[in-house]
PyMOL commands that place a pseudoatom at each C-alpha (Angstrom):
pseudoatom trace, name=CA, resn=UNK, resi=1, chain=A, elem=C, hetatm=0, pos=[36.780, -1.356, -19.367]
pseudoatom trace, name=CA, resn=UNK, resi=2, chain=A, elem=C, hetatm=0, pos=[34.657, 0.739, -21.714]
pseudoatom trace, name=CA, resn=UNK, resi=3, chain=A, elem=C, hetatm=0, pos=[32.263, -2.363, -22.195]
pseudoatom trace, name=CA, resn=UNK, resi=4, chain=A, elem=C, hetatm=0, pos=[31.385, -2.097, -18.284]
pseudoatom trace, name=CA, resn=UNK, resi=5, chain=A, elem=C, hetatm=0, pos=[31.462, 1.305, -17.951]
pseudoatom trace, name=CA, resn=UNK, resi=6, chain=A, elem=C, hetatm=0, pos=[28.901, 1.067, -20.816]
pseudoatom trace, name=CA, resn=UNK, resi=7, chain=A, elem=C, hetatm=0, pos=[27.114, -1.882, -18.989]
pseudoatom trace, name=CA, resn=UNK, resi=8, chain=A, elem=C, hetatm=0, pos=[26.769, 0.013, -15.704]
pseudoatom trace, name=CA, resn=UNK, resi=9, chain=A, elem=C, hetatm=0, pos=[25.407, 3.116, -17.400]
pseudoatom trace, name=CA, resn=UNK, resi=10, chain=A, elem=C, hetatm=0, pos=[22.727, 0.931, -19.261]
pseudoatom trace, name=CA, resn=UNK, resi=11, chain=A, elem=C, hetatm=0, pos=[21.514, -0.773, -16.025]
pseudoatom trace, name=CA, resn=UNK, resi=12, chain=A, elem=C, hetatm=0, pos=[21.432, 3.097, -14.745]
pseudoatom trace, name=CA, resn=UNK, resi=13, chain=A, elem=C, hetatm=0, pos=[18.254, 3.165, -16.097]
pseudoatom trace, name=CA, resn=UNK, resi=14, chain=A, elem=C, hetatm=0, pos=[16.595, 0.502, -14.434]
pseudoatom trace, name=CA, resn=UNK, resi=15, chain=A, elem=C, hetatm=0, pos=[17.312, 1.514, -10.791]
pseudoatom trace, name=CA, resn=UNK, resi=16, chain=A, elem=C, hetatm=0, pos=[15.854, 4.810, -11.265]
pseudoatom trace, name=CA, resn=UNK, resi=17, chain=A, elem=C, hetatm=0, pos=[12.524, 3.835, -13.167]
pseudoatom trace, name=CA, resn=UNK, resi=18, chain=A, elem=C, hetatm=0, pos=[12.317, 1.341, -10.415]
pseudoatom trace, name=CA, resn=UNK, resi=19, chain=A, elem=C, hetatm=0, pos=[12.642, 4.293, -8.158]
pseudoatom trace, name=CA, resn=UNK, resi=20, chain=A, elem=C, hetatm=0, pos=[9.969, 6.019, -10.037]
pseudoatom trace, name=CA, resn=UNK, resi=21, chain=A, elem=C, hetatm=0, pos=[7.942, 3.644, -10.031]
pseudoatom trace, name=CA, resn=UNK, resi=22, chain=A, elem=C, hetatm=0, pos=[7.932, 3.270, -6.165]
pseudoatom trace, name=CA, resn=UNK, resi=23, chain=A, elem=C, hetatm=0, pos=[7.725, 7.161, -6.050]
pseudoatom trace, name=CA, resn=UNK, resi=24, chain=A, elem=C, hetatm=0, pos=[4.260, 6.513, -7.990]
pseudoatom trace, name=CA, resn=UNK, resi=25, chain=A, elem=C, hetatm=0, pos=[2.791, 4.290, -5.982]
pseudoatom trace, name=CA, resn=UNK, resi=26, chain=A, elem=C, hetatm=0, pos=[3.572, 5.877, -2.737]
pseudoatom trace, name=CA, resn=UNK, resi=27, chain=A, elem=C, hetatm=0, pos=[1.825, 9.323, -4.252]
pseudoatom trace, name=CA, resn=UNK, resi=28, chain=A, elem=C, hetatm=0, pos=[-1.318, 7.006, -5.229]
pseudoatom trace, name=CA, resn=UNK, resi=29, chain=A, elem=C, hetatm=0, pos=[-1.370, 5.462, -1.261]
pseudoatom trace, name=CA, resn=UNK, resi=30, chain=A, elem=C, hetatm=0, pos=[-1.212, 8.459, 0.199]
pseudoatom trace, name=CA, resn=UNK, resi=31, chain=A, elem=C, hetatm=0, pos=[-3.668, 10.302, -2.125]
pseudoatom trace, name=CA, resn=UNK, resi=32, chain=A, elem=C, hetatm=0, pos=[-6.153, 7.104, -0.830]
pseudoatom trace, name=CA, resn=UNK, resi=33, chain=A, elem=C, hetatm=0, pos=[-5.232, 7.624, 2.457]
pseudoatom trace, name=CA, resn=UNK, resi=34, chain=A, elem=C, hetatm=0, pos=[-6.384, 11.372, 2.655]
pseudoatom trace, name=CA, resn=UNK, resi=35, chain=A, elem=C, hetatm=0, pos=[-9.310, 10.757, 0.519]
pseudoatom trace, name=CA, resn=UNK, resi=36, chain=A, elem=C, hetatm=0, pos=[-10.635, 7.508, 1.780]
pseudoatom trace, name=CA, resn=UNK, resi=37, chain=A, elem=C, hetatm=0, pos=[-11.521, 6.120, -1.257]
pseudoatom trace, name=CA, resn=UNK, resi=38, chain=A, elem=C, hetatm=0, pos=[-10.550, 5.407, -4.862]
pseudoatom trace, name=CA, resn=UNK, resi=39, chain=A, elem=C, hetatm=0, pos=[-11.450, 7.781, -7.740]
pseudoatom trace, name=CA, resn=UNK, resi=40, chain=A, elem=C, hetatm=0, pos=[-11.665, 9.187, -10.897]
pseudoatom trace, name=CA, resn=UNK, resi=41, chain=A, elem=C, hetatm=0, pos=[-8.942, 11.183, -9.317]
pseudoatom trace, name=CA, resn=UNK, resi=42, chain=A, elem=C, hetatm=0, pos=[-6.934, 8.631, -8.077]
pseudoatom trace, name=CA, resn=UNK, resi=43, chain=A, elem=C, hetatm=0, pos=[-6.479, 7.367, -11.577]
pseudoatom trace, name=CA, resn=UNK, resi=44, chain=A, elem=C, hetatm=0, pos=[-5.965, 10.778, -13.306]
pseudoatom trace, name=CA, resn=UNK, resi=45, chain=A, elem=C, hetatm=0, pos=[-3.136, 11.020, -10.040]
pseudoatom trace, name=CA, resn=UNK, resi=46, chain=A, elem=C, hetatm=0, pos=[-1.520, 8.270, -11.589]
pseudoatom trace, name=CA, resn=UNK, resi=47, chain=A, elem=C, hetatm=0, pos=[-1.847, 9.098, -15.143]
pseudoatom trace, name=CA, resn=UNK, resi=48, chain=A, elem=C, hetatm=0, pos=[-0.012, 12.380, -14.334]
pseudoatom trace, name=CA, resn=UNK, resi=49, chain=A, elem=C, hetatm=0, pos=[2.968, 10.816, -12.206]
pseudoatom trace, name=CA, resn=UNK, resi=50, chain=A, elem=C, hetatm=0, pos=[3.231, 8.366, -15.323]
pseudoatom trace, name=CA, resn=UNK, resi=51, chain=A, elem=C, hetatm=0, pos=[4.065, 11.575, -17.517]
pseudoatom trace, name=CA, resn=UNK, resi=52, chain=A, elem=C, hetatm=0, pos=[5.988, 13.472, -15.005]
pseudoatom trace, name=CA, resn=UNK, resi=53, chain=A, elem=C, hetatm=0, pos=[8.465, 10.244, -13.604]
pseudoatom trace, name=CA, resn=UNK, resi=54, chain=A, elem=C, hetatm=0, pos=[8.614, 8.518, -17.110]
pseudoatom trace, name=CA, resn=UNK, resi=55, chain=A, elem=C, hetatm=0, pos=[7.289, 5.056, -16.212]
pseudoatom trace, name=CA, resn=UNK, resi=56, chain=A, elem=C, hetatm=0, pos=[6.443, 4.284, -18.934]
pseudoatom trace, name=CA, resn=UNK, resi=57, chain=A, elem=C, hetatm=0, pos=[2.746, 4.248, -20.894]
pseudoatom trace, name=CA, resn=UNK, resi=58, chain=A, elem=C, hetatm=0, pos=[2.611, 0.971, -20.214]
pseudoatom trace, name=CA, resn=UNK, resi=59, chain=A, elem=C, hetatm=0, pos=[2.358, 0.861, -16.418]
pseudoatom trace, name=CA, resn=UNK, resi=60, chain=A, elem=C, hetatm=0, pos=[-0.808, -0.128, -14.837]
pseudoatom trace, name=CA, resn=UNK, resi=61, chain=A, elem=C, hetatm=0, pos=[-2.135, 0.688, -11.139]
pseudoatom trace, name=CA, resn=UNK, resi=62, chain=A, elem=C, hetatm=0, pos=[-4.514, -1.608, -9.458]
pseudoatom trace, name=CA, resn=UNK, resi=63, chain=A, elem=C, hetatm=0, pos=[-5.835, -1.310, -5.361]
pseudoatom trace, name=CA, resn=UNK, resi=64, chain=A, elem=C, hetatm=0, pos=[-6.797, -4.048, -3.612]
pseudoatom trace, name=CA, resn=UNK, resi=65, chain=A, elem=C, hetatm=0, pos=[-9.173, -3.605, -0.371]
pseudoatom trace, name=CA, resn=UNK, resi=66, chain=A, elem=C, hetatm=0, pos=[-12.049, -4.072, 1.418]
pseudoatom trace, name=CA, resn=UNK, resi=67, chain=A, elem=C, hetatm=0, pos=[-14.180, -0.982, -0.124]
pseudoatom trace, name=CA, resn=UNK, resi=68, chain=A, elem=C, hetatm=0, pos=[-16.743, -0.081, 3.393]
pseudoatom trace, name=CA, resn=UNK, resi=69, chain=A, elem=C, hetatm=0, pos=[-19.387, 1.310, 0.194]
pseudoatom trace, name=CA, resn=UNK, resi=70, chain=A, elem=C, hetatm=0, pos=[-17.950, -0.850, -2.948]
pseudoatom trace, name=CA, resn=UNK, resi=71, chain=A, elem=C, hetatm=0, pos=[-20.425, 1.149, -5.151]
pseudoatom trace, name=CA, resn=UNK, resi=72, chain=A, elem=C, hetatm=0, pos=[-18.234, 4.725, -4.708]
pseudoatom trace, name=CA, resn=UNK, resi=73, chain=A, elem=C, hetatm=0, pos=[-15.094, 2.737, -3.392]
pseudoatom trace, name=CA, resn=UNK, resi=74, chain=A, elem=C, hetatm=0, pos=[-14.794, 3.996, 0.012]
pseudoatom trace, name=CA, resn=UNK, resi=75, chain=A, elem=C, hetatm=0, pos=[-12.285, 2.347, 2.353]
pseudoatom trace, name=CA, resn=UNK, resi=76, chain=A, elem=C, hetatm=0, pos=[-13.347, 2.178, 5.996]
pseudoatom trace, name=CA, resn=UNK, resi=77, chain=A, elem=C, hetatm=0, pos=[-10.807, 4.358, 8.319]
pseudoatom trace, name=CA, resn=UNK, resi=78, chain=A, elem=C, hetatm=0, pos=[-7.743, 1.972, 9.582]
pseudoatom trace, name=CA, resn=UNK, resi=79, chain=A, elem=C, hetatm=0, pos=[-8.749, -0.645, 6.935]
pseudoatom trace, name=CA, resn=UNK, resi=80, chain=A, elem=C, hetatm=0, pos=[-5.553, -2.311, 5.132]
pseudoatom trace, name=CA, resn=UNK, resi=81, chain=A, elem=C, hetatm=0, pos=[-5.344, -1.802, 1.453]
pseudoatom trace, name=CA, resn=UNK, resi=82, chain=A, elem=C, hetatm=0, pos=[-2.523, -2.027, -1.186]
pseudoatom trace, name=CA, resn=UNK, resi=83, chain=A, elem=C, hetatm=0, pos=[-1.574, -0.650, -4.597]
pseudoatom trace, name=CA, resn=UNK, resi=84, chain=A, elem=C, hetatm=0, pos=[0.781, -2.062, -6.517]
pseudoatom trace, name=CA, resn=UNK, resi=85, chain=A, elem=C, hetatm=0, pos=[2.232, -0.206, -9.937]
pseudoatom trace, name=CA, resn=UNK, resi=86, chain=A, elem=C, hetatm=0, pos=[3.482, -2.933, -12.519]
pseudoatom trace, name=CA, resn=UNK, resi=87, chain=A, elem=C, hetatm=0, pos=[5.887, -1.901, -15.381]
pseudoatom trace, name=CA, resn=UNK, resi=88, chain=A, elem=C, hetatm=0, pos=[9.109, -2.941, -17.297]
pseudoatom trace, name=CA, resn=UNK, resi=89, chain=A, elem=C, hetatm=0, pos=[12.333, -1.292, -18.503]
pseudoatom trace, name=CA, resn=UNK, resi=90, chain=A, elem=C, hetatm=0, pos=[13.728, -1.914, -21.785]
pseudoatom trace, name=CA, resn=UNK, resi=91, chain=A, elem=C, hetatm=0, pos=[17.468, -2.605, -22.370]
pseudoatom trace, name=CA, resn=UNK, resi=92, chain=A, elem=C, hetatm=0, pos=[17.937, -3.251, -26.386]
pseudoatom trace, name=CA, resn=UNK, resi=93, chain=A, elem=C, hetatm=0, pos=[21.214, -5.218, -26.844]
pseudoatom trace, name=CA, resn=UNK, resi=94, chain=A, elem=C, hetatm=0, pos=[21.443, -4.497, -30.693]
pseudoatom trace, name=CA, resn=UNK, resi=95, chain=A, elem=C, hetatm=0, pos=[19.677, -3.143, -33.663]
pseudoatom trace, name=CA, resn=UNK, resi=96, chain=A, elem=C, hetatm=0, pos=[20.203, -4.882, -36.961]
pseudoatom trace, name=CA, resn=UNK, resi=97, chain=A, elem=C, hetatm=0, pos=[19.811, -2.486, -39.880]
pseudoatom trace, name=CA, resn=UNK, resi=98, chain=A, elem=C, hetatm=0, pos=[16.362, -2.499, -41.167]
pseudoatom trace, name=CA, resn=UNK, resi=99, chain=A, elem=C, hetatm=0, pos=[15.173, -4.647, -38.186]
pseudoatom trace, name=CA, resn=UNK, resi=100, chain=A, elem=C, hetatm=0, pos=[13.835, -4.264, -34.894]
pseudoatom trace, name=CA, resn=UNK, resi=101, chain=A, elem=C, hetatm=0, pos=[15.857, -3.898, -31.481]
pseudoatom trace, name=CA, resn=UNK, resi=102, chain=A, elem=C, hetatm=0, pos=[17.298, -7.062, -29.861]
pseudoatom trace, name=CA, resn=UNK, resi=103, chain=A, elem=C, hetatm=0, pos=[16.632, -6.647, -26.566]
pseudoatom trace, name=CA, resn=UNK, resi=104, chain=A, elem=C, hetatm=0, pos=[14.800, -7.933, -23.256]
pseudoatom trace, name=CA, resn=UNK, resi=105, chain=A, elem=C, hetatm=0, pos=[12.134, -6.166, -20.695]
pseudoatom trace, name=CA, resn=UNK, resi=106, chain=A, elem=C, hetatm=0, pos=[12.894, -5.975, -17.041]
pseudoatom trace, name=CA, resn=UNK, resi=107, chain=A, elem=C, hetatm=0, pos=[9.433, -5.956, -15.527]
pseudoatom trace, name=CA, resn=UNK, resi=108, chain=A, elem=C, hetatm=0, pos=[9.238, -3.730, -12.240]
pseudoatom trace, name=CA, resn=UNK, resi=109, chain=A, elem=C, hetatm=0, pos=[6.690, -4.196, -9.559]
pseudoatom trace, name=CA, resn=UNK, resi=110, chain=A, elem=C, hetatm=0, pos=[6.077, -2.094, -6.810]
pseudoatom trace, name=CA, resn=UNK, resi=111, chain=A, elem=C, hetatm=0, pos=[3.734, -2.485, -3.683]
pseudoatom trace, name=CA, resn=UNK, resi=112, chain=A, elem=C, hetatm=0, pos=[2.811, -0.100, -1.306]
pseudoatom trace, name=CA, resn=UNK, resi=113, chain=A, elem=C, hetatm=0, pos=[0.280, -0.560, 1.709]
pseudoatom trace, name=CA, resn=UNK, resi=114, chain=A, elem=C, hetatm=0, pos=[-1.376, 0.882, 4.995]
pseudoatom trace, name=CA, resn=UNK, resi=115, chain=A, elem=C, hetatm=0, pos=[-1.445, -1.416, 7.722]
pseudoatom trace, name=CA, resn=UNK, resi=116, chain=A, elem=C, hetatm=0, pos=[-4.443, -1.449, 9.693]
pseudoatom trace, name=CA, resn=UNK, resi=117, chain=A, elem=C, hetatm=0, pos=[-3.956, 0.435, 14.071]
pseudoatom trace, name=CA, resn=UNK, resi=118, chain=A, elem=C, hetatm=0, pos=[-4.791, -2.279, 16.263]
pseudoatom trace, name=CA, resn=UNK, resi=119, chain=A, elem=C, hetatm=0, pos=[-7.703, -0.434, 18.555]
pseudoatom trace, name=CA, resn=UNK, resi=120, chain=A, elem=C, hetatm=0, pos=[-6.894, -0.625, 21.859]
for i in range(1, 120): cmd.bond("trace and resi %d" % i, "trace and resi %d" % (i + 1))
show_as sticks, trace
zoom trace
């Protein structure tokens, strides 16, 4: 019984890093939405919601869209783009003396988008 209490508490983690991790990514959309573009603030955005959700230093953010001036990334009102925030939780099964941890990496993946208004 302790072993799965134990368990459950261990795989605690992962469902709210995940949840950070969406949190992220939906912060990063909606900072592109108001600004209409990507930028030097978009990235230093995500570098602070890595600190402040603990996501890890190892996540990485990428956009995808069709930039209306690709030069200064600007996307075109009601243009469909997406982010997506990759990054993995670590659960460590044991640690030998001397050694290093025994463990695996859950990778996370989130994906956020804007579709685009159909004009009427």
């Amino acid at each position: 019984f302790i072993t799965l209490i134990a368990t459950a508490i261990s795989f605690f983690g992962v469902f709210t890093t995940y949840l950070n991790v969406n949190y992220a990514a939906r912060r990063v959309t909606r900072e592109i939405e108001i600004s209409g573009r990507v930028s030097s603030e978009t990235h230093a955005l995500f570098n602070v919601m890595k600190t402040n959700t603990n996501i890890g230093d190892s996540a990485t953010m990428s956009v995808s869209a069709a930039y209306f001036n690709a030069a200064q990334k600007k996307i075109q009102l009601r243009d469909t783009f997406t982010v997506t925030v990759h990054s993995s939780y670590r659960i460590n099964i044991f640690t030998p003396t001397g050694g290093t941890p025994v463990g695996f990496d859950i990778p996370l993946v989130a994906k956020t988008f804007t579709r685009a208004e159909k004009s009427r």
